[in-house]
C-alpha positions in Angstrom: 109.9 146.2 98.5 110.9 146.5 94.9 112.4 149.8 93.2 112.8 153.3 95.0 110.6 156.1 96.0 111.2 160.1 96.9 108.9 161.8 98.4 107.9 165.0 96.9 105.6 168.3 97.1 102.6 168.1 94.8 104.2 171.0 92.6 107.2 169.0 92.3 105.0 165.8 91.5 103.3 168.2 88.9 106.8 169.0 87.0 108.1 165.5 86.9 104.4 164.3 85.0 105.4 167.0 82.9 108.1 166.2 82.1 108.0 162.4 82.2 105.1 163.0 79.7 107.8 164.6 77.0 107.0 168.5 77.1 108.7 170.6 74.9 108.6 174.2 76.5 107.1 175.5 80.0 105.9 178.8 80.9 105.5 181.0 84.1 105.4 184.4 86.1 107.2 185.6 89.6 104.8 185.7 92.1 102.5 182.9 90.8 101.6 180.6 93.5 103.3 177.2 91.7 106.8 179.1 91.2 108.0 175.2 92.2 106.6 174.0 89.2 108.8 175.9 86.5 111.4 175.8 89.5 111.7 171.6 89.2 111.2 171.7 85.5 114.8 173.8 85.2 116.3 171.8 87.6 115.5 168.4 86.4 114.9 168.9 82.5 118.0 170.8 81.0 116.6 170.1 77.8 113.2 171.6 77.9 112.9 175.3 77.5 111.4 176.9 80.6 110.9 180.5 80.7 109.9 183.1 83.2 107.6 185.8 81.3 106.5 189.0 82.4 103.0 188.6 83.9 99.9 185.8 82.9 99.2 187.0 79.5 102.7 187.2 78.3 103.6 183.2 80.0 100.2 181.9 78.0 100.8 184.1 74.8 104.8 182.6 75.1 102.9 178.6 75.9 100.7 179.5 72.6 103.4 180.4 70.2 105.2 177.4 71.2 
């Protein structure tokens, strides 16, 4: 078996394509049901900005502006 593998949640799988795909900026709310997403995204991308907005319309207007 060549090369390693770690097995992951799907909202973790989620934030890796994201950011394996080069994003710039990702946007979220408490209480949504992929909190893991924005979550992994801060944890493994330092570099990207990931912000916690008030409530939906705020995280899309915030994901629009950028």
């Amino acid at each position: 078996m060549v090369g390693s593998y770690e097995l992951l949640l799907g909202d973790e799988a989620v934030a890796c394509g994201a950011v394996d795909s080069g994003i710039a900026g990702a946007f979220s709310y408490p209480g949504t049901p992929a909190t893991e997403i924005l979550e992994t995204v801060q944890e493994i991308a330092p570099e990207v900005w990931a912000n916690w907005s008030a409530n939906e319309k705020v995280a899309y207007e915030e994901a629009l502006g950028m």
